[in-house]
SEMAR-711330 format. One record per atom (N, C-alpha, C): residue number from 1; residue in three letters; atom name; x negated, y, z negated. Coordinates in Angstrom, 2 decimals. Atoms other than C-alpha are relative to their C-alpha. Example, Ala and Ser with C-alpha at 12.3 -4.5 7.8 and 13.67 -1.06 7.14 Angstrom:
BEGIN
<rec><k>1</k><r>ala</r><a>N</a><X>-0.89</X><Y>-1.19</Y><Z>0.00</Z></rec>
<rec><k>1</k><r>ala</r><a>CA</a><X>-12.30</X><Y>-4.50</Y><Z>-7.80</Z></rec>
<rec><k>1</k><r>ala</r><a>C</a><X>-0.90</X><Y>1.20</Y><Z>0.00</Z></rec>
<rec><k>2</k><r>ser</r><a>N</a><X>0.82</X><Y>-1.19</Y><Z>0.06</Z></rec>
<rec><k>2</k><r>ser</r><a>CA</a><X>-13.67</X><Y>-1.06</Y><Z>-7.14</Z></rec>
<rec><k>2</k><r>ser</r><a>C</a><X>0.77</X><Y>1.09</Y><Z>-0.73</Z></rec>
END
This chain:
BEGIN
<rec><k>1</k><r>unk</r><a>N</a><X>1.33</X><Y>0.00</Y><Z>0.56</Z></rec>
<rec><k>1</k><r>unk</r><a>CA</a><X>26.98</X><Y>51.49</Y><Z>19.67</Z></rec>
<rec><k>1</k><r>unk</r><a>C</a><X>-0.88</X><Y>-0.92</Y><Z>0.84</Z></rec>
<rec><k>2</k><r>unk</r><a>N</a><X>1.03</X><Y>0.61</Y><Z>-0.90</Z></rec>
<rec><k>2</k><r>unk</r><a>CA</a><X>23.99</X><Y>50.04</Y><Z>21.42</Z></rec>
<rec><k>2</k><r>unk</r><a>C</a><X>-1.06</X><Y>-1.16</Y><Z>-1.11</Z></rec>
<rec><k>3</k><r>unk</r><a>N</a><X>1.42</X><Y>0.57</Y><Z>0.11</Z></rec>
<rec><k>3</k><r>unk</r><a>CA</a><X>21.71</X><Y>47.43</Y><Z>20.15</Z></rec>
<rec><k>3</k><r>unk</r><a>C</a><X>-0.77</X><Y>-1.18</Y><Z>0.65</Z></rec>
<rec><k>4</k><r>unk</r><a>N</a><X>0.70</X><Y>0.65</Y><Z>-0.31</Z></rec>
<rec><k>4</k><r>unk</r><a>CA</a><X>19.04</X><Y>45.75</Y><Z>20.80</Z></rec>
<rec><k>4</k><r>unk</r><a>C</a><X>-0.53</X><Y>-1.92</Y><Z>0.25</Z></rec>
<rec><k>5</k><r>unk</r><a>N</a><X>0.01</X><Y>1.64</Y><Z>-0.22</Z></rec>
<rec><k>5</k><r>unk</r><a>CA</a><X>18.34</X><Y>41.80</Y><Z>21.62</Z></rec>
<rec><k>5</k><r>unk</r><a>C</a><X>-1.35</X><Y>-0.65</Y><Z>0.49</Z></rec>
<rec><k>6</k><r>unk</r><a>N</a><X>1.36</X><Y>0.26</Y><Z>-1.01</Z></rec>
<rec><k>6</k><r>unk</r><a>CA</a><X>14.69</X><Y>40.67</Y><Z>21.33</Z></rec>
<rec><k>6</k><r>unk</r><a>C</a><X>-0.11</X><Y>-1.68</Y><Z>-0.27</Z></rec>
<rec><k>7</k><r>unk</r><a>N</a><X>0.58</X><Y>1.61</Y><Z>-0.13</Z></rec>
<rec><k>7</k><r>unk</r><a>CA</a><X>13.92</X><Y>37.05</Y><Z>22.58</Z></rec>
<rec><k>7</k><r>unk</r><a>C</a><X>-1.07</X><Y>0.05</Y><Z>1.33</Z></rec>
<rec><k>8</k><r>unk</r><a>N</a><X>1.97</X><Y>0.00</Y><Z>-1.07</Z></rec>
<rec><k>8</k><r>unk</r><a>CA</a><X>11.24</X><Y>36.56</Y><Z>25.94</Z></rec>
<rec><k>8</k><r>unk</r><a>C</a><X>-0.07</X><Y>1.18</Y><Z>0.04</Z></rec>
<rec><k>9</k><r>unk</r><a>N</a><X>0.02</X><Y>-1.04</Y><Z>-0.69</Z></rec>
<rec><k>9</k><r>unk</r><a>CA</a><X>12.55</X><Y>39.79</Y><Z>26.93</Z></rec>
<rec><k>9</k><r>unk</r><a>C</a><X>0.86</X><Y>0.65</Y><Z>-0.89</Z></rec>
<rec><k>10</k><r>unk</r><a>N</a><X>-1.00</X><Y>-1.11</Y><Z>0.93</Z></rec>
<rec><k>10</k><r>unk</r><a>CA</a><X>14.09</X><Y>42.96</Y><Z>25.06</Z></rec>
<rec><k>10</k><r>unk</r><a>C</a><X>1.31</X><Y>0.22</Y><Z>0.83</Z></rec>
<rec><k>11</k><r>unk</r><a>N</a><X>-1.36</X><Y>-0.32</Y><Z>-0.35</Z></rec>
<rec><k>11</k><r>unk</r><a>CA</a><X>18.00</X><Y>43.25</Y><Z>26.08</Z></rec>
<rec><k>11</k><r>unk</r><a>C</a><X>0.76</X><Y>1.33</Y><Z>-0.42</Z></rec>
<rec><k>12</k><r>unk</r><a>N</a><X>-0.93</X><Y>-1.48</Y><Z>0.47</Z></rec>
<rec><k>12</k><r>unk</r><a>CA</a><X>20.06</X><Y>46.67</Y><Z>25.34</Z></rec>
<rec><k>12</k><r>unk</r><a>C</a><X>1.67</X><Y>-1.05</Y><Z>0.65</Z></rec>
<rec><k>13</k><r>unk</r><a>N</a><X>-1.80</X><Y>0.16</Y><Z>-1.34</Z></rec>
<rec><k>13</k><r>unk</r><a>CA</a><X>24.18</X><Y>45.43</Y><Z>25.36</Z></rec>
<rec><k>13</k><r>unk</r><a>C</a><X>0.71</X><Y>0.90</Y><Z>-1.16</Z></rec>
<rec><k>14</k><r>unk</r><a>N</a><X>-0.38</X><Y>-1.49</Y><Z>0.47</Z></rec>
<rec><k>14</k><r>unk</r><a>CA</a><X>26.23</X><Y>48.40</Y><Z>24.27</Z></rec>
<rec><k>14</k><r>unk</r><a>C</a><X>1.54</X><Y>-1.33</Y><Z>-0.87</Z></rec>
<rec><k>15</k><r>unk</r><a>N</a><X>-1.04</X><Y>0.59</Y><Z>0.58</Z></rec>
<rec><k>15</k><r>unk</r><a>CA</a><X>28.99</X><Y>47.18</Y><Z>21.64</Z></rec>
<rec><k>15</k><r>unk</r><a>C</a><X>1.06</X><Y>0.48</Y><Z>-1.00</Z></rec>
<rec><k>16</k><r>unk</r><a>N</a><X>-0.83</X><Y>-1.10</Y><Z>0.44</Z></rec>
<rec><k>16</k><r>unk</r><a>CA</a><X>31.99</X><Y>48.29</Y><Z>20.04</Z></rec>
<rec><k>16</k><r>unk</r><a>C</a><X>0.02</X><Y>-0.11</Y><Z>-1.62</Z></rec>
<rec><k>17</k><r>unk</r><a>N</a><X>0.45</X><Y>-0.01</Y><Z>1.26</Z></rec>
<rec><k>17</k><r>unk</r><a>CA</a><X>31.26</X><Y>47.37</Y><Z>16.36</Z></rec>
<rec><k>17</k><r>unk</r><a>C</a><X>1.22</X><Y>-0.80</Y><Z>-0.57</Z></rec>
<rec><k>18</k><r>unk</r><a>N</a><X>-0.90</X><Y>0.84</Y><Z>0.66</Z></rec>
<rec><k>18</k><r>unk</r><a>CA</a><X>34.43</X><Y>45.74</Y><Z>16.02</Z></rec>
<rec><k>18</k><r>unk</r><a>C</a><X>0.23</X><Y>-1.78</Y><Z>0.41</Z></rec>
<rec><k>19</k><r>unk</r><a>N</a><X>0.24</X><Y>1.60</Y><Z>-1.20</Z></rec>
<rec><k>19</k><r>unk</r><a>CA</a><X>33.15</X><Y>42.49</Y><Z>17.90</Z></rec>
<rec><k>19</k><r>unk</r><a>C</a><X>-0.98</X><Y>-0.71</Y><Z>-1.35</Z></rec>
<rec><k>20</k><r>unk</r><a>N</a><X>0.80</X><Y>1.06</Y><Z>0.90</Z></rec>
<rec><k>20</k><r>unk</r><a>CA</a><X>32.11</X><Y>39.14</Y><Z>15.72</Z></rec>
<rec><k>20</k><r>unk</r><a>C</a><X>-1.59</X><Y>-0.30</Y><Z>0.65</Z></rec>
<rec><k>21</k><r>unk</r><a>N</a><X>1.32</X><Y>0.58</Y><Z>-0.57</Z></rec>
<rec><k>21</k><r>unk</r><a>CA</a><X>28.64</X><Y>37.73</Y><Z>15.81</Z></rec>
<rec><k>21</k><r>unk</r><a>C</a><X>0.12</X><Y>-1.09</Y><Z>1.13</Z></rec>
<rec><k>22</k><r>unk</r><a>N</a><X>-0.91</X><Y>1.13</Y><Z>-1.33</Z></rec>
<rec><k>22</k><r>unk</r><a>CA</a><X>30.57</X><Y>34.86</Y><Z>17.66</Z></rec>
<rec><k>22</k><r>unk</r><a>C</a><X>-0.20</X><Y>0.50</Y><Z>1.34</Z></rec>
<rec><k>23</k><r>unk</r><a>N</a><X>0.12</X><Y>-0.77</Y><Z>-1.29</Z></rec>
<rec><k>23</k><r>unk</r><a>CA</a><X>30.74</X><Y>37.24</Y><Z>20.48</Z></rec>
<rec><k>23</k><r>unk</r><a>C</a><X>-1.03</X><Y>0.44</Y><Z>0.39</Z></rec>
<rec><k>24</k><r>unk</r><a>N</a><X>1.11</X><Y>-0.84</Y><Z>-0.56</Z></rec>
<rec><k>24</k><r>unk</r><a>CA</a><X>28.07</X><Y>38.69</Y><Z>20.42</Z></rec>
<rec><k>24</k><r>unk</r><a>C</a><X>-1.04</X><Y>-0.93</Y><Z>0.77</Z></rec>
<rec><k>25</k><r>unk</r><a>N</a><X>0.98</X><Y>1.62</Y><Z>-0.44</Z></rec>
<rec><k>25</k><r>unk</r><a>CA</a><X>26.19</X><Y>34.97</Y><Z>20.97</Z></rec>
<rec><k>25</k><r>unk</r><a>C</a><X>0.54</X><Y>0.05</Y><Z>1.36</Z></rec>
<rec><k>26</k><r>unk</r><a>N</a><X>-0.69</X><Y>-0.05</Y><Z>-1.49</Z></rec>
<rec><k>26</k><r>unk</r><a>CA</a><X>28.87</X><Y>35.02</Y><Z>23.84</Z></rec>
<rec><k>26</k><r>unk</r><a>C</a><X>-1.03</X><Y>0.67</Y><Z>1.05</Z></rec>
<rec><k>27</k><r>unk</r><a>N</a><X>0.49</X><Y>-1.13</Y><Z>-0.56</Z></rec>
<rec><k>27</k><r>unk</r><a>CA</a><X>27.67</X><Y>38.19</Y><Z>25.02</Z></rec>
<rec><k>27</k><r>unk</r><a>C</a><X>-1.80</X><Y>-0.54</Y><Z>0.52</Z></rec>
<rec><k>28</k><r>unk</r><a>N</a><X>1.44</X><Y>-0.06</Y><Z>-0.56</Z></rec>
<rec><k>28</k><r>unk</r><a>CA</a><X>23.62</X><Y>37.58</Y><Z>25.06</Z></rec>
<rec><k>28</k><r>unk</r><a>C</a><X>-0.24</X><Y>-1.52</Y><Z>0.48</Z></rec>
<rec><k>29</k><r>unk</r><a>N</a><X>0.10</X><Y>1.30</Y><Z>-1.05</Z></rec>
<rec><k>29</k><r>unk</r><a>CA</a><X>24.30</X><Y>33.62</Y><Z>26.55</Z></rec>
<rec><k>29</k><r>unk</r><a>C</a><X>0.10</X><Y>0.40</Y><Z>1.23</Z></rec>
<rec><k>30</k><r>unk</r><a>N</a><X>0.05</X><Y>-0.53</Y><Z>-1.36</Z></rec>
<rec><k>30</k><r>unk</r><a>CA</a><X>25.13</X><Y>35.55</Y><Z>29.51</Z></rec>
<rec><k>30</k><r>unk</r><a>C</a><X>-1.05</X><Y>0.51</Y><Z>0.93</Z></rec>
<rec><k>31</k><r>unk</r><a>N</a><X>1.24</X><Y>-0.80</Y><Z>0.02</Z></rec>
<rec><k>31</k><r>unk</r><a>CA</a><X>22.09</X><Y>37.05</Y><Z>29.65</Z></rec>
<rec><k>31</k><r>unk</r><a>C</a><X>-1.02</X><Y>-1.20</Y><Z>0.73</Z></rec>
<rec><k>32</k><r>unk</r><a>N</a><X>0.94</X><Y>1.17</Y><Z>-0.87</Z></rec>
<rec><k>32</k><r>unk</r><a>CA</a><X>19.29</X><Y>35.50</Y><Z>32.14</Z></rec>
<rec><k>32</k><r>unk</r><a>C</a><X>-0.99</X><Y>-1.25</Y><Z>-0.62</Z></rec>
<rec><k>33</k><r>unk</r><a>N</a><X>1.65</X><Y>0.74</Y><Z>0.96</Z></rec>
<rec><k>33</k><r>unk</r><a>CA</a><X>16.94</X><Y>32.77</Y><Z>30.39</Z></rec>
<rec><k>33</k><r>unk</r><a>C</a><X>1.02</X><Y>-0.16</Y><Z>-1.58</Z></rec>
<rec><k>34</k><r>unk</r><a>N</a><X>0.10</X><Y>0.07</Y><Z>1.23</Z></rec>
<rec><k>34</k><r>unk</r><a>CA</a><X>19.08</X><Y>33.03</Y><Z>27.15</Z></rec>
<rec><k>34</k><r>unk</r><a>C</a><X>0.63</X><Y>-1.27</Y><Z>-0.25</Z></rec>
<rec><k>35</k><r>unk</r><a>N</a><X>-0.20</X><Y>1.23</Y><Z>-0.16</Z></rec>
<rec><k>35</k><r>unk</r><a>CA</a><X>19.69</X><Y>29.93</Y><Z>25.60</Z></rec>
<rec><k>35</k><r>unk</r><a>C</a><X>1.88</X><Y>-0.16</Y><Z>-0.40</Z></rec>
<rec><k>36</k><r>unk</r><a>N</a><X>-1.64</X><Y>-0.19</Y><Z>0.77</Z></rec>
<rec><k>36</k><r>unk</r><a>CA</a><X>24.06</X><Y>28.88</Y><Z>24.55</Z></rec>
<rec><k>36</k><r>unk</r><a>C</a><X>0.07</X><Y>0.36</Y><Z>-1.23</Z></rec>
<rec><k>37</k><r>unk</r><a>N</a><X>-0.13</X><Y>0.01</Y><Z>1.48</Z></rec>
<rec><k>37</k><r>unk</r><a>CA</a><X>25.39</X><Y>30.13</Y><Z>22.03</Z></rec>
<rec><k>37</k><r>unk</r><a>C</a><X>0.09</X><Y>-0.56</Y><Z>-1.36</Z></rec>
<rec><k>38</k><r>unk</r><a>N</a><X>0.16</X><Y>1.24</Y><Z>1.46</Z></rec>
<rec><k>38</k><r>unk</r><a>CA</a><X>25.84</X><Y>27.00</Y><Z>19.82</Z></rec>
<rec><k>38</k><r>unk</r><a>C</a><X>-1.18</X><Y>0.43</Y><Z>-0.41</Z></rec>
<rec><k>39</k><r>unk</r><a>N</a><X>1.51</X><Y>0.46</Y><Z>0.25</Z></rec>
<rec><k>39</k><r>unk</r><a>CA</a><X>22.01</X><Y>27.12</Y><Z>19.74</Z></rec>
<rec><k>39</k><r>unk</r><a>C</a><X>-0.44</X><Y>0.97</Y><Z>-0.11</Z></rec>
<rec><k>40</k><r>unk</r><a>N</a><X>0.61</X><Y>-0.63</Y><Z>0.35</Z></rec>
<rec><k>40</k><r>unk</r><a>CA</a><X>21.63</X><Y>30.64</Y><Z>19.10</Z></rec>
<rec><k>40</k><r>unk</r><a>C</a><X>-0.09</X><Y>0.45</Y><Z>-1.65</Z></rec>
<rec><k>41</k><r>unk</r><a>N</a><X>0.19</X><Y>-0.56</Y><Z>1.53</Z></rec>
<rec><k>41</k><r>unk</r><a>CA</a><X>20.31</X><Y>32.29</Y><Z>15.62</Z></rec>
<rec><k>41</k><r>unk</r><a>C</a><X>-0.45</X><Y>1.53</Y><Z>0.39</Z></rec>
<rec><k>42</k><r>unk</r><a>N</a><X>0.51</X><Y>-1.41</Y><Z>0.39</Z></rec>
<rec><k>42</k><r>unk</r><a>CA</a><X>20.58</X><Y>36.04</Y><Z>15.16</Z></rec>
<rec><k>42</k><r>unk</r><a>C</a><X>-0.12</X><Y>0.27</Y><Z>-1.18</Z></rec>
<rec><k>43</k><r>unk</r><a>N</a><X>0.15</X><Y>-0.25</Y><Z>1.57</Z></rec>
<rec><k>43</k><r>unk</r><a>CA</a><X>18.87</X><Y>37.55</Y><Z>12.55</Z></rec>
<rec><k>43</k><r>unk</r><a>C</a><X>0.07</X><Y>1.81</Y><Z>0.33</Z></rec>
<rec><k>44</k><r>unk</r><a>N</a><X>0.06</X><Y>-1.08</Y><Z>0.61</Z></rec>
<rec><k>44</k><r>unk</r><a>CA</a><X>18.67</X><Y>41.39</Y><Z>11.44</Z></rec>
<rec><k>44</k><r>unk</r><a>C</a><X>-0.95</X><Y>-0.19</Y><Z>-1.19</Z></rec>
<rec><k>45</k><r>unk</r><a>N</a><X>1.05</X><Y>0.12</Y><Z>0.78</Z></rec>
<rec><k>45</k><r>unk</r><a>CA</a><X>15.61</X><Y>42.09</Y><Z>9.42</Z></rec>
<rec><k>45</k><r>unk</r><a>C</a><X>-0.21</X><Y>-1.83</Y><Z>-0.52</Z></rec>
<rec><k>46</k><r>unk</r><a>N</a><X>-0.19</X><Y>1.52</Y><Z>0.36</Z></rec>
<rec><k>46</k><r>unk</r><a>CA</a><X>14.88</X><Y>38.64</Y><Z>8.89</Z></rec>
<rec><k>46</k><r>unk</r><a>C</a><X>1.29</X><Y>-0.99</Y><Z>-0.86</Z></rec>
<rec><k>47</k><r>unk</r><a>N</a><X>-1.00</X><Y>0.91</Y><Z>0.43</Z></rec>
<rec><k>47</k><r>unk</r><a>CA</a><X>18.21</X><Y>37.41</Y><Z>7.51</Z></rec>
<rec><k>47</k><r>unk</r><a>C</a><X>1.13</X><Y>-0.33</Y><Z>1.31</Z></rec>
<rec><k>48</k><r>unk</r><a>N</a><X>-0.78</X><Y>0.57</Y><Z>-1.16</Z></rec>
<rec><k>48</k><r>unk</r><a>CA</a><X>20.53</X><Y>35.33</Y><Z>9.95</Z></rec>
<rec><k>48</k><r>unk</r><a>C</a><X>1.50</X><Y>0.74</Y><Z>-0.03</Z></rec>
<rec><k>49</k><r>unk</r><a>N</a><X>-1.28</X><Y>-0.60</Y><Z>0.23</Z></rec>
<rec><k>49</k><r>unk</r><a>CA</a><X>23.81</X><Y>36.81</Y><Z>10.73</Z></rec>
<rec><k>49</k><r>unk</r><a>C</a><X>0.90</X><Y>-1.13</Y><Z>0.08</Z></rec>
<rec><k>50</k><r>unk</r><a>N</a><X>-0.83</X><Y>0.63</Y><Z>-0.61</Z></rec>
<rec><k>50</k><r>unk</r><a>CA</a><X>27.01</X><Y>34.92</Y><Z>10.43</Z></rec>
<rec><k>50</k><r>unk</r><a>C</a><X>0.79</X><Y>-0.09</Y><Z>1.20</Z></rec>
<rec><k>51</k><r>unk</r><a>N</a><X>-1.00</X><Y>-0.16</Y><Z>-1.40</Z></rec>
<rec><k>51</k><r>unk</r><a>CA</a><X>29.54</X><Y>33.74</Y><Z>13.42</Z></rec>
<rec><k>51</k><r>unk</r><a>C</a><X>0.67</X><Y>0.64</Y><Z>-0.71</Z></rec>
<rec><k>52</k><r>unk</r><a>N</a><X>-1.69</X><Y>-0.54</Y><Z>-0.18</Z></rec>
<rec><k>52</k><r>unk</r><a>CA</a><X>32.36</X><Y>35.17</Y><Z>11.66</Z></rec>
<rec><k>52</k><r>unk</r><a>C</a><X>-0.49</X><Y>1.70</Y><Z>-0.11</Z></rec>
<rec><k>53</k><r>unk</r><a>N</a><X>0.39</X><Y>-1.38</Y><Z>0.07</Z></rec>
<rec><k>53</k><r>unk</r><a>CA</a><X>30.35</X><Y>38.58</Y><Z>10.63</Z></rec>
<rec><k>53</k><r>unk</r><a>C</a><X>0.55</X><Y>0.72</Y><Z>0.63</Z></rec>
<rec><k>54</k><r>unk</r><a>N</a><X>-0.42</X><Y>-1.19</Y><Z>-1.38</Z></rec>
<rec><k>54</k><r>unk</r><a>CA</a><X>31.73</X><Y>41.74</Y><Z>12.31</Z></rec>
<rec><k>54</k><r>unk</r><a>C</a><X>-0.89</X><Y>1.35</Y><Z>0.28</Z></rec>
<rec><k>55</k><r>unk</r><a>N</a><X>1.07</X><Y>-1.20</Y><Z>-0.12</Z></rec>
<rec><k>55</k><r>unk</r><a>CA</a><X>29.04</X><Y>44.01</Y><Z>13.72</Z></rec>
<rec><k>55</k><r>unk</r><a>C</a><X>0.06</X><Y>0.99</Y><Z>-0.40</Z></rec>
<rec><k>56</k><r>unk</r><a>N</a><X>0.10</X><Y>-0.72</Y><Z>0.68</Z></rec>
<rec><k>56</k><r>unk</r><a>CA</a><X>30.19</X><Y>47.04</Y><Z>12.23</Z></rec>
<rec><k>56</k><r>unk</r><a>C</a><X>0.09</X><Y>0.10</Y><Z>-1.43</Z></rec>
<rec><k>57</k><r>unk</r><a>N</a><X>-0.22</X><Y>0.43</Y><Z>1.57</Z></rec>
<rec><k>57</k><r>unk</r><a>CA</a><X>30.92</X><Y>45.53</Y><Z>8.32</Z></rec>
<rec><k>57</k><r>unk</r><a>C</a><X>-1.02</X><Y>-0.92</Y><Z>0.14</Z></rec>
<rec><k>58</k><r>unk</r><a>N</a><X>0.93</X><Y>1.22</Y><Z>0.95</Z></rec>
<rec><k>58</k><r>unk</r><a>CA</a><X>29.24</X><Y>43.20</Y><Z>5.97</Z></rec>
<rec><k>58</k><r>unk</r><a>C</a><X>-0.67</X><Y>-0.53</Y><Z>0.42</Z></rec>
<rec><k>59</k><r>unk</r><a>N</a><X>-0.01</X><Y>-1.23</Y><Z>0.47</Z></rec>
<rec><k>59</k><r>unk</r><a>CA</a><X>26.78</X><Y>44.18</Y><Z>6.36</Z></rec>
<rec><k>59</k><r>unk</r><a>C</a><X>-0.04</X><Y>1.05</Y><Z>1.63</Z></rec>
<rec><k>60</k><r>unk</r><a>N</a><X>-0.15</X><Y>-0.63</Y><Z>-0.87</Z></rec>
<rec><k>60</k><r>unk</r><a>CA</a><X>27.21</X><Y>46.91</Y><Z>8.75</Z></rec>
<rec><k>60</k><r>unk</r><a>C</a><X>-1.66</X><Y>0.13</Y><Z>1.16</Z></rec>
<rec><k>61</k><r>unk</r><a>N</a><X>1.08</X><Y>-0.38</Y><Z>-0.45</Z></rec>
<rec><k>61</k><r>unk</r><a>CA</a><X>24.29</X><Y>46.87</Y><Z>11.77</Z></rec>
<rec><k>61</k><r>unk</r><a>C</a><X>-0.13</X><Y>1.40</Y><Z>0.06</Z></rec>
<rec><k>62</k><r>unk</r><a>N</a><X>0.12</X><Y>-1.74</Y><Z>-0.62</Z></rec>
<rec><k>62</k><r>unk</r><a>CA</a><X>23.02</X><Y>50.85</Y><Z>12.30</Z></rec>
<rec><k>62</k><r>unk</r><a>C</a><X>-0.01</X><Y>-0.38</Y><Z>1.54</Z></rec>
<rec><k>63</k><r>unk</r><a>N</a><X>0.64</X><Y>-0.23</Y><Z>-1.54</Z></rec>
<rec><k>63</k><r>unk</r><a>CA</a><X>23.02</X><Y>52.03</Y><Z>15.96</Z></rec>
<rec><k>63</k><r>unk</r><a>C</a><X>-1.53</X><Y>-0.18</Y><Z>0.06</Z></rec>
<rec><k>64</k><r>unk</r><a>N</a><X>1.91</X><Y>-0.21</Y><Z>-0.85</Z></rec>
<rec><k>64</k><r>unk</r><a>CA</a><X>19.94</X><Y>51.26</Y><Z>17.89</Z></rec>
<rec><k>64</k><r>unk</r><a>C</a><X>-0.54</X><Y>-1.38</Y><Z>-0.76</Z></rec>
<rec><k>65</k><r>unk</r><a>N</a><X>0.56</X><Y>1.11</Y><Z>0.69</Z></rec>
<rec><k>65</k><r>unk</r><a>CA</a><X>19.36</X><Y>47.91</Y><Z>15.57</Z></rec>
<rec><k>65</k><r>unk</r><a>C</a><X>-0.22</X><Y>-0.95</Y><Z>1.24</Z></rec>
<rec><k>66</k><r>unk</r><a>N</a><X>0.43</X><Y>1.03</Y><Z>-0.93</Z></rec>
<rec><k>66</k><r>unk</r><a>CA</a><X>17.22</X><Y>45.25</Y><Z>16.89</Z></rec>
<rec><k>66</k><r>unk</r><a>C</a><X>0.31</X><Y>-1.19</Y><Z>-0.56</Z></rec>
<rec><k>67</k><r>unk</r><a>N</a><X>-0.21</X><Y>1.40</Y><Z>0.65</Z></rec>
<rec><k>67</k><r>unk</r><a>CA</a><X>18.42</X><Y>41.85</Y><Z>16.55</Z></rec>
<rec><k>67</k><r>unk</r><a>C</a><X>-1.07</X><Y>-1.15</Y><Z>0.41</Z></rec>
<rec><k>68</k><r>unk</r><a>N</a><X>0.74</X><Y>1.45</Y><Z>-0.62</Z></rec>
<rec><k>68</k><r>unk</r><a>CA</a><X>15.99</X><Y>38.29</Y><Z>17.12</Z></rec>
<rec><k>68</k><r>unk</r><a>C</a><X>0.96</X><Y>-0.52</Y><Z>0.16</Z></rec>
<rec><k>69</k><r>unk</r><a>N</a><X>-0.83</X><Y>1.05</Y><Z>-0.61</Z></rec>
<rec><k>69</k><r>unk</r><a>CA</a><X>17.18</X><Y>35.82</Y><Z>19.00</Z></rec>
<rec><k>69</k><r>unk</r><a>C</a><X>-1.10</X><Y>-1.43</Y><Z>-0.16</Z></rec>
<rec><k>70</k><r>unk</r><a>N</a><X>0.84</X><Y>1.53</Y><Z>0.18</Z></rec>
<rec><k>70</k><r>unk</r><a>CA</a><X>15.88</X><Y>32.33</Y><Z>17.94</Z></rec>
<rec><k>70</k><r>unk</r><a>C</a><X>0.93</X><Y>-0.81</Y><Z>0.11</Z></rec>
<rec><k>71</k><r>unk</r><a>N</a><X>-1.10</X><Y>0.85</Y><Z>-0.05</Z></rec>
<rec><k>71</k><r>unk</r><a>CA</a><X>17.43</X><Y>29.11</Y><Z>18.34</Z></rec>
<rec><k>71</k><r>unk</r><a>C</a><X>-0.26</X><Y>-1.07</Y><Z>-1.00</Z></rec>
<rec><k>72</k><r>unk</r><a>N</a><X>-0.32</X><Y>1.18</Y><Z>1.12</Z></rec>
<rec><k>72</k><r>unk</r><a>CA</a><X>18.48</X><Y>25.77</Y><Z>15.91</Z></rec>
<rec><k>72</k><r>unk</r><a>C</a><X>-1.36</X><Y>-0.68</Y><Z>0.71</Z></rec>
<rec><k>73</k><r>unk</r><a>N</a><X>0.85</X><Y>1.17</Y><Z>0.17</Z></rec>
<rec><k>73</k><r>unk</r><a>CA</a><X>15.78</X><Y>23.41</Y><Z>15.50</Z></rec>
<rec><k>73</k><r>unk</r><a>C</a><X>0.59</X><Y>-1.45</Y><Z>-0.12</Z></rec>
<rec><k>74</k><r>unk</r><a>N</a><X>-0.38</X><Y>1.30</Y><Z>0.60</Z></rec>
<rec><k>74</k><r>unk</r><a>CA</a><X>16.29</X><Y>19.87</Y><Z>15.85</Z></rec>
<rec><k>74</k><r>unk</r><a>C</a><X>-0.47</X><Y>-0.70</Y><Z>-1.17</Z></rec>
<rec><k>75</k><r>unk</r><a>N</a><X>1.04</X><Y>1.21</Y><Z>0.67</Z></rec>
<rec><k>75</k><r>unk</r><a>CA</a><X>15.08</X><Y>17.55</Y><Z>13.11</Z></rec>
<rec><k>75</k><r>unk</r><a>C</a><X>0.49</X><Y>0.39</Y><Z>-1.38</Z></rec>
<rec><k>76</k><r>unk</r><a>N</a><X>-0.67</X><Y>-0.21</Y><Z>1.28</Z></rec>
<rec><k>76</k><r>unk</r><a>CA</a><X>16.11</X><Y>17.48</Y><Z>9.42</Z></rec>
<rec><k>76</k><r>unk</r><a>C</a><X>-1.48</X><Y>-0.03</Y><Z>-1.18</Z></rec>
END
């Protein structure tokens, strides 16, 4: 399945649905400009996904979904 990864720049990384959010942070740190994964936040429609999540379950992304890419804020 393919989706989407928007932070400066829109990303396409093709994925097999049985890969954690964990990975997936892996996956778009690789990516030019993006920031580590500690420090990333994906959301899906505005709710954050977990690390342990598994892209095709709970809840399942559709093909072609766009994820944000934001990162942790310092400061309490």
């Amino acid at each position: 399945m393919q989706l989407f990864i928007r932070a400066q720049a829109l990303h396409t990384l093709q994925v097999s649905g049985t890969e954690t959010v964990a990975q997936l942070k892996e996956r778009v740190a690789a990516l030019p400009g993006a920031p580590p994964a500690e420090d990333q936040v994906l959301l899906f429609a505005g709710t954050p996904l977990h690390d342990e999540d598994v892209v095709g379950q709970t809840p399942p992304l559709p093909e072609f979904a766009t994820l944000d890419l934001t990162t942790r804020l310092l400061g309490g």
